[in-house]
C-alpha distance (Angstrom), angle and dihedral (degrees) to the residues before:
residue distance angle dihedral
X1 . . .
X2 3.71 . .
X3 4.16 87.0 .
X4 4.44 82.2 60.1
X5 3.58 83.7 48.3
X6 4.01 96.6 57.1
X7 3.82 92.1 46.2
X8 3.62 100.3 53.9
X9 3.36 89.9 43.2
X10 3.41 88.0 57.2
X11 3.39 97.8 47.3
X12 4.08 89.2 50.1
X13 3.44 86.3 58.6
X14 3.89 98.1 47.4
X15 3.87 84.3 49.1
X16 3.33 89.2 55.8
X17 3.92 102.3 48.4
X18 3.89 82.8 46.6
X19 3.94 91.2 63.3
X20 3.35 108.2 38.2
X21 3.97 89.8 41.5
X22 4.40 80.8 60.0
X23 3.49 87.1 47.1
X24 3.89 103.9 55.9
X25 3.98 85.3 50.3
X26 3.63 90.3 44.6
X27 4.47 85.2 50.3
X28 3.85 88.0 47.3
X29 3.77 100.3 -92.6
X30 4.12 115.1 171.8
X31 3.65 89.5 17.2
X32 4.09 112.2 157.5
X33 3.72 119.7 -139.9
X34 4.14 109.2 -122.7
X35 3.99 127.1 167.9
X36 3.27 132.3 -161.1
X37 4.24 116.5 -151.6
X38 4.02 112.2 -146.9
X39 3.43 128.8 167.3
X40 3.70 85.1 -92.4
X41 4.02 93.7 65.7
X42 3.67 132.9 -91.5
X43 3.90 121.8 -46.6
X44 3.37 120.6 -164.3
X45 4.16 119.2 -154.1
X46 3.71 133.4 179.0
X47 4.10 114.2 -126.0
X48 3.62 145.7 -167.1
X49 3.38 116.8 -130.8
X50 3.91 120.5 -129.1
X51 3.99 104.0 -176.7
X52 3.87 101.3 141.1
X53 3.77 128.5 65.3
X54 3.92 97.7 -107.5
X55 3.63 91.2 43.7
X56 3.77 92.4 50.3
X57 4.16 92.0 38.1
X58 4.17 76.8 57.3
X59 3.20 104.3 45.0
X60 4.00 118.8 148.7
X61 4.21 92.4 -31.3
X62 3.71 119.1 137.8
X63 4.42 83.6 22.5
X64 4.22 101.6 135.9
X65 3.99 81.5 174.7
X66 4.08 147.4 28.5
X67 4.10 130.3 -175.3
X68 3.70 99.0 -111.2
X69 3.61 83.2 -122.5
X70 3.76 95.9 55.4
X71 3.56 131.4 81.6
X72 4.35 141.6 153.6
X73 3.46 125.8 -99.0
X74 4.02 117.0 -148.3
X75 3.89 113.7 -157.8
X76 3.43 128.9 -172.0
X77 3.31 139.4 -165.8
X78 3.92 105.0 -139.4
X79 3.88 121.3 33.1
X80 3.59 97.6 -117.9
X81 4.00 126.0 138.2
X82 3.79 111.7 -94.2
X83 4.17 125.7 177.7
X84 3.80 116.5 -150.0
X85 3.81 124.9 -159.0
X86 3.92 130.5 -158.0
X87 3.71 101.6 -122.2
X88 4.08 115.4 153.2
X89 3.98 83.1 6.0
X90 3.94 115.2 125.5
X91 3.43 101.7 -175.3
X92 4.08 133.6 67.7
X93 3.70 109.5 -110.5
X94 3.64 129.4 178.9
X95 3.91 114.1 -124.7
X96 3.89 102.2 -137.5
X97 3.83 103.7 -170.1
X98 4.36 113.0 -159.9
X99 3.40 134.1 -174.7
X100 3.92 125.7 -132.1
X101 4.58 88.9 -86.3
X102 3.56 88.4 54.3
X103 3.81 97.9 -99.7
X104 3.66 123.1 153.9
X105 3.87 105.7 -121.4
X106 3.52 103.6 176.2
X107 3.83 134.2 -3.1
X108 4.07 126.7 -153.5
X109 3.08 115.9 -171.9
X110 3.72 145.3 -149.4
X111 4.20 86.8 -5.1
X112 3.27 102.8 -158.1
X113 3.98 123.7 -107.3
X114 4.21 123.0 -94.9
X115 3.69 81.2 -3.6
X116 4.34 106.0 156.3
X117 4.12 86.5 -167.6
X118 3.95 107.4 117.5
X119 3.91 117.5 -113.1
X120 3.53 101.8 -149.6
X121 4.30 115.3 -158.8
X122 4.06 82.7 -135.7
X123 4.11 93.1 -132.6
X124 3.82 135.5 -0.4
X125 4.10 118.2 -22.6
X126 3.72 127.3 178.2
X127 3.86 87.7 -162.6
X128 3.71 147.5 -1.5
X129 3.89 122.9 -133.8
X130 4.05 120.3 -154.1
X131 3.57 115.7 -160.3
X132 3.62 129.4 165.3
X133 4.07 119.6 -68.3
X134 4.19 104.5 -81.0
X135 3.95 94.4 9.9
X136 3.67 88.0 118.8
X137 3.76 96.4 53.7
X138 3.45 88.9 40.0
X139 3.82 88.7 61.7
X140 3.94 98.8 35.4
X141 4.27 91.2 -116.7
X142 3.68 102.7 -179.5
X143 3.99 123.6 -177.0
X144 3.76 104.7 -90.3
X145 3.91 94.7 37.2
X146 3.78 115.9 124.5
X147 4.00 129.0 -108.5
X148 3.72 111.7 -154.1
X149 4.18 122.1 -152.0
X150 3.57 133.1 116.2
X151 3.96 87.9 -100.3
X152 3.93 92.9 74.5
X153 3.73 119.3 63.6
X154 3.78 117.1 -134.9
């Protein structure tokens, strides 16, 4: 009896971990500060990191909301072209596609949501930032502007 007792408590207590470790992601826990400089100025956003395959297979699907200031940074490996696609993913994003310096090489924009059409980068990216549908007008990003993060070398 007291052995049953130990386990489930156990288990309550793994349960427990479990939930509130998917609700400091969910809050915006182990979020990395990036900024992107336009002509506009410098504007700062917080970001997820994708940087493994499941992480980047994941991405923002099943997201029904995003901080304005928030976004998702895909890194790869290899510079290599890629092409994304919205499936599963609720809300518009804008596909920001970068090359290894930080430059913005390409920029789609308000991709539309649940979408299964591929979003290809259109040449060689290092990584791929997602920001909320219209951020990038918002901001004035341009091809050519500069992404700032310790992922991109100078």
């Amino acid at each position: 009896m007291e052995a049953m007792r130990v386990r489930l408590g156990a288990a309550l207590l793994f349960v427990v971990l479990v939930v509130a470790f998917a609700g400091a992601l969910a809050l915006g826990e182990g979020l990395e500060s990036l900024e992107i400089a336009t002509s506009a100025g410098r504007h700062a956003f917080q970001v997820e990191i994708a940087n493994t395959d499941a992480s980047r297979e994941r991405g923002l699907m099943d997201r029904r909301y995003m901080a304005a200031d928030h976004g998702m940074l895909f890194e790869f490996d290899l510079d290599a072209p890629t092409s994304f696609w919205m499936k599963n993913t609720y809300i518009p994003l804008d596909m920001i596609f970068i090359a290894r310096s930080g430059i913005v090489t390409r920029i789609v924009a308000n991709a539309e949501p649940l979408s299964e059409r591929a979003i290809p980068s259109g040449g060689p990216c290092a990584a791929v930032l997602e920001l909320n549908g219209g951020a990038a007008a918002s901001i004035g990003l341009k091809v050519g502007d500069k992404v700032r993060h310790p992922f991109f070398k100078p």
